[in-house]
C-alpha positions, 0 to 999 in steps of 0.5 A: 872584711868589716872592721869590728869595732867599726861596727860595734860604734856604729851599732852603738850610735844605732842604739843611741839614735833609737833611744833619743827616738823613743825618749822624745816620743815618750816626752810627748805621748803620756801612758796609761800604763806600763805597756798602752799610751794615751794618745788622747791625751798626748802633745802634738807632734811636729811633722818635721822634728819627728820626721828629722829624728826619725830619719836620723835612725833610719839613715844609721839601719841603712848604714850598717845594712850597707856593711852587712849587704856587703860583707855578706853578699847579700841582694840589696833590694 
């Protein structure tokens, strides 16, 4: 049985991971408005650091898939 607040700290430090995500990418790709970006105008992004932090927040999904995979006996593909 999955630990409860196991879970809702590692759902936390999901959050806190995608926002870090968003937040840098929102540092370097200026918008035009509420909901486009302008990506003509936009820094260029470092392969590797967008590659790390998003890894960062893929590793952290996979990690409580694992618990829900388990937990609820589904097929992992």
């Amino acid at each position: 049985m999955l630990d409860k607040e196991m879970v809702e700290k590692e759902l936390d430090k999901l959050i806190e991971i995608r926002t870090e995500f968003l937040e840098y990418l929102d540092s370097k790709i200026p918008k035009k408005n509420e909901f486009e970006f302008d990506f003509d105008n936009a820094e260029e992004l470092d392969a590797k650091e967008v590659y790390e932090r998003f890894f960062k927040l893929d590793y952290q999904a996979r990690k409580i898939r694992g618990f829900l995979v388990n937990e609820l006996g589904l097929k992992a593909e």
